[in-house]
N, C-alpha and C positions, 0 to 999 in steps of 0.2 A: 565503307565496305564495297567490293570491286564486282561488280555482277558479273556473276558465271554463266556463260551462253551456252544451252543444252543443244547437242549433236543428233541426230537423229538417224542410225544406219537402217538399211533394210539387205538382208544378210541370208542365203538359203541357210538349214540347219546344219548342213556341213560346211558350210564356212565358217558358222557361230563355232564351231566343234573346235575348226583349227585354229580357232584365237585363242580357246581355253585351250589348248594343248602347247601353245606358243606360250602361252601366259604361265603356264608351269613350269615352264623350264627356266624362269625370271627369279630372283630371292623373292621366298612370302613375304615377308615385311614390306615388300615394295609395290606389291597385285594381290594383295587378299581383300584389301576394300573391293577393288577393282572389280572383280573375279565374283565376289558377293553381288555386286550390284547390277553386273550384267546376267547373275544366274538367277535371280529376283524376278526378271525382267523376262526374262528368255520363259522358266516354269507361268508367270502369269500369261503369255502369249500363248504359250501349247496347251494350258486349260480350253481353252477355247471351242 
């Protein structure tokens, strides 16, 4: 199994905005994991 090296951005919240808005204009089937796992990511940072 090939280990997956985890990325780490640090991004103001309008820049997170315009990836997910980049990211929508992409077919679903090809950014919906995506798109889930960065919006996972993004709501547990802004509990905060």
């Amino acid at each position: 199994m090939e280990e997956q090296i985890q990325v780490v951005f640090q991004l103001t919240l309008e820049e997170a905005n315009l990836i997910f808005k980049a990211l929508g204009k992409l077919p679903f089937e090809q950014v919906y994991e995506l798109i889930g796992k960065l919006n996972q990511q993004a709501n547990e940072q802004l509990k905060k």
